[in-house]
C-alpha positions as CSV (number, residue, x, y, z in Angstrom):
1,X,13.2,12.4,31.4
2,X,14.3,11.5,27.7
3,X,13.3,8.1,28.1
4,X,11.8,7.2,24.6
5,X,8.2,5.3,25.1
6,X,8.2,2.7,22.1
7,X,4.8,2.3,20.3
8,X,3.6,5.8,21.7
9,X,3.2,6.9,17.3
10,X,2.6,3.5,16.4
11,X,-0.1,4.0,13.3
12,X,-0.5,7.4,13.9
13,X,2.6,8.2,11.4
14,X,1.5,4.8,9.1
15,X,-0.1,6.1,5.4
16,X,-2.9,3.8,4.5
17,X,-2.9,1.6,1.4
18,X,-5.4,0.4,-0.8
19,X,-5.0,-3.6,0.1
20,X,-4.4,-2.9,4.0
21,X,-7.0,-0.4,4.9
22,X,-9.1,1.6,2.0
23,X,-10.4,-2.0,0.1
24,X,-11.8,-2.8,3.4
25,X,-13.5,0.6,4.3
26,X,-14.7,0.5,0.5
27,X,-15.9,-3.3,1.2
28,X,-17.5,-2.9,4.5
29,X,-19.2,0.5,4.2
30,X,-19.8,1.7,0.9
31,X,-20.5,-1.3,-1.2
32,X,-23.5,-2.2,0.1
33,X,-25.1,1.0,-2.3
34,X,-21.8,1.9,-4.6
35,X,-21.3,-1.6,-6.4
36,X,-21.2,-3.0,-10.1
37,X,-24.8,-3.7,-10.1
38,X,-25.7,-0.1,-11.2
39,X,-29.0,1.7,-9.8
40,X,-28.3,5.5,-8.7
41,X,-25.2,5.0,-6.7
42,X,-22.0,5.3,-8.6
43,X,-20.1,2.2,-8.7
44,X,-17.1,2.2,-5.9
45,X,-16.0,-1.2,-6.4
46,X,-12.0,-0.7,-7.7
47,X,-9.2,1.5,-6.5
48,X,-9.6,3.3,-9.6
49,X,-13.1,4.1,-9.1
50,X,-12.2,5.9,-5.6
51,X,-9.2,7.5,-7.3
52,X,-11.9,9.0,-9.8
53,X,-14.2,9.9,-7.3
54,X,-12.3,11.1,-4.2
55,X,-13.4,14.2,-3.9
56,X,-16.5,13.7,-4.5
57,X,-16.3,11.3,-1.5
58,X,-14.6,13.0,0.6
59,X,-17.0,15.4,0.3
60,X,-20.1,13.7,1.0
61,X,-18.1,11.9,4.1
62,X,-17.2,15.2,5.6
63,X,-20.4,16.6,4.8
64,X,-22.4,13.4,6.2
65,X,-24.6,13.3,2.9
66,X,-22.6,9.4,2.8
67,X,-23.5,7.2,4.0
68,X,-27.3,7.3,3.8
69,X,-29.4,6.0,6.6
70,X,-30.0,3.3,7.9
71,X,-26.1,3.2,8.0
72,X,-24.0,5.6,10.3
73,X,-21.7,7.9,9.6
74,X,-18.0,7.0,9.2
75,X,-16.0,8.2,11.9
76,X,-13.8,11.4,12.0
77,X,-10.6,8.8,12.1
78,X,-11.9,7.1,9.2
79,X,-12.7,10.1,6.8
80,X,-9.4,11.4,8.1
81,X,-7.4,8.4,6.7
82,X,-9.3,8.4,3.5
83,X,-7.9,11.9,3.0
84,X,-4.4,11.1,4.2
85,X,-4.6,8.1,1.4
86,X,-5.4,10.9,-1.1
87,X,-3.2,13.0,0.0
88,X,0.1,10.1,-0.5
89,X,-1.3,9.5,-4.0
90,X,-3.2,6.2,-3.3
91,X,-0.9,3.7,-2.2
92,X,-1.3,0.6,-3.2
């Protein structure tokens, strides 16, 4: 009918940032191996760090090699939006 339904894109369109969305995924799921304390894992505890490694990330996301058990997989949404970040050239 041409009626425009407000909110129907809200997010959908959005690009994620570093201090809104990524810091938090980096904080909540991969930190727990990838910090500054060393051992095997490489650290991911900066922006930089992921900007370094993104591909390598993304690959071991999409590949489900990351994270390792006991944890569970990130969700298609989630890897999605880390590549979308990539993809806008990390915004802060």
């Amino acid at each position: 009918d041409g009626t425009a339904r407000a909110g129907f894109f809200v997010g959908l369109a959005s690009t994620p940032t570093w201090s809104l969305e990524m810091s938090s995924l980096s904080q909540n799921k991969c930190q727990l191996c990838h910090n500054t304390l060393g051992g095997n894992a490489r650290d991911l505890s900066s922006k930089q760090r992921w900007i370094e490694e993104i591909d390598a990330i993304v690959s071991a996301l999409r590949s489900g090699r990351m994270p390792l058990p006991p944890y569970p997989n990130l969700s298609a949404s989630a890897i999605d939006r880390t590549e979308l970040w990539r993809d806008a050239d990390f915004p802060d």
